[in-house]
C-alpha positions in Angstrom: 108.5 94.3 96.8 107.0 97.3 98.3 104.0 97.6 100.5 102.2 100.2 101.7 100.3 101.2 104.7 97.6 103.1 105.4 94.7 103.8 107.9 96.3 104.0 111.4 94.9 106.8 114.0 94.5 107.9 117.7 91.2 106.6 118.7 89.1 105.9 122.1 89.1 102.2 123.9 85.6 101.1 122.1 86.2 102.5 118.7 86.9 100.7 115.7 89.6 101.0 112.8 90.6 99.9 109.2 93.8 99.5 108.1 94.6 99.0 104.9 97.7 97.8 102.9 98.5 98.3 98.9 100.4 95.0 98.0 102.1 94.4 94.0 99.5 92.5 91.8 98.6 88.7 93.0 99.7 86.5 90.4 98.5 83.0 90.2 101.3 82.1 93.2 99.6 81.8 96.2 100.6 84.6 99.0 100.3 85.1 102.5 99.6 88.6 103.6 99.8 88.9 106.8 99.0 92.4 109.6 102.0 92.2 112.6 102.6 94.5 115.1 104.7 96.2 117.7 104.4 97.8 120.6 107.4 99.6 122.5 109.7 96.8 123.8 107.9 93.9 122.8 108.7 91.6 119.9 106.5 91.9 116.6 103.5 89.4 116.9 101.4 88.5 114.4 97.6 89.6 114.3 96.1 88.4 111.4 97.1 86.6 107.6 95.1 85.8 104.6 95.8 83.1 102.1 95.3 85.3 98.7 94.2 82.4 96.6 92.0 80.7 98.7 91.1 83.1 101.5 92.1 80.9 104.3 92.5 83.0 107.4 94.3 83.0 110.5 94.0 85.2 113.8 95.5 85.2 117.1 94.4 85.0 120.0 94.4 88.0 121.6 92.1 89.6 118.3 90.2 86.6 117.7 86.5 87.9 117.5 87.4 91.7 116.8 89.3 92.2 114.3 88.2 91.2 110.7 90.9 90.6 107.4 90.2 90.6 104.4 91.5 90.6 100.4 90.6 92.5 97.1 92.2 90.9 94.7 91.2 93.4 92.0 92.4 96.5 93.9 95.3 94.5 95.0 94.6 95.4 98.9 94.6 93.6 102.1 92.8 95.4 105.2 92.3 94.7 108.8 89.3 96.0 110.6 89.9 96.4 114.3 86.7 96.3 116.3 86.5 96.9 120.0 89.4 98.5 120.2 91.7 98.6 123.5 95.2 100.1 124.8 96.5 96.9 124.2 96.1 97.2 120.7 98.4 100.0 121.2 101.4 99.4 118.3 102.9 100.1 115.3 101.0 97.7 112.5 103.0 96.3 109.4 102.0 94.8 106.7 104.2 91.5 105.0 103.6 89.2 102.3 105.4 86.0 101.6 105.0 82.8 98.9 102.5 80.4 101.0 104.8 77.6 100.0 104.0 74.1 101.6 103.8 75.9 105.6 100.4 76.2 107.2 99.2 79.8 107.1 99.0 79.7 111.0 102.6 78.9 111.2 103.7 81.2 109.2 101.5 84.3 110.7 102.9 83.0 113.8 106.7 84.0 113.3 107.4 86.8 111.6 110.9 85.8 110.8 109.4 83.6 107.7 108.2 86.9 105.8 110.9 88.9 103.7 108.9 91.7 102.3 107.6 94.3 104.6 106.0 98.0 104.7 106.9 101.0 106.8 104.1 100.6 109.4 101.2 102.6 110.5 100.8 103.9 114.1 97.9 102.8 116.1 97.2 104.2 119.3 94.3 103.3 121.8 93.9 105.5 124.5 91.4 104.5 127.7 
């Protein structure tokens, strides 16, 4: 499965950014598409995951209220908006998907270790 990545930038603390991420054709299987990230020496940590069938979102809690995903099922795309941005945010950003299956979509976005497919990544960097 191959997924794509697009969008990422040098920007200003303040500004705002859209990633985006090409992802095959949904089926009638549900998916969880889910934005991860990582910064130099941490551990990936997920951001943000969409249920494709339903819509069902999850964010955590360090972009809750900023940052935005969403799904186009007809152009097969999953983006993130980043609002507000902040060095923090500072980190390469991947894009995964992986079958729902009977899991919560908060537990899965939670560990990344639950999601097989992934893209290259996109550099995002915040600068103060």
């Amino acid at each position: 499965v191959q997924l794509v990545e697009s969008g990422g930038a040098s920007v200003q603390a303040g500004d705002s950014l859209t990633l985006s991420c090409k992802v095959p054709e949904f089926t009638s299987k549900d998916y969880a598409v889910g934005w991860f990230r990582q910064a130099p020496g941490k551990e990936r940590e997920g951001v943000s995951c969409i249920s494709t069938s339903d819509g069902v979102t999850y964010y955590s809690d360090s972009v809750k209220g900023r940052f935005i995903i969403s799904r186009d099922n007809a152009e097969n795309t999953v983006d993130l908006r980043m609002n507000n941005l902040n060095p923090e945010d500072t980190a390469r950003y991947y894009c995964a998907i992986e079958p729902m299956g009977l899991s919560a979509l908060s537990r899965l976005c939670r560990s990344p270790i639950f999601f097989a497919s992934w893209g290259r990544g996109t550099q995002v960097t915040v600068s103060s």
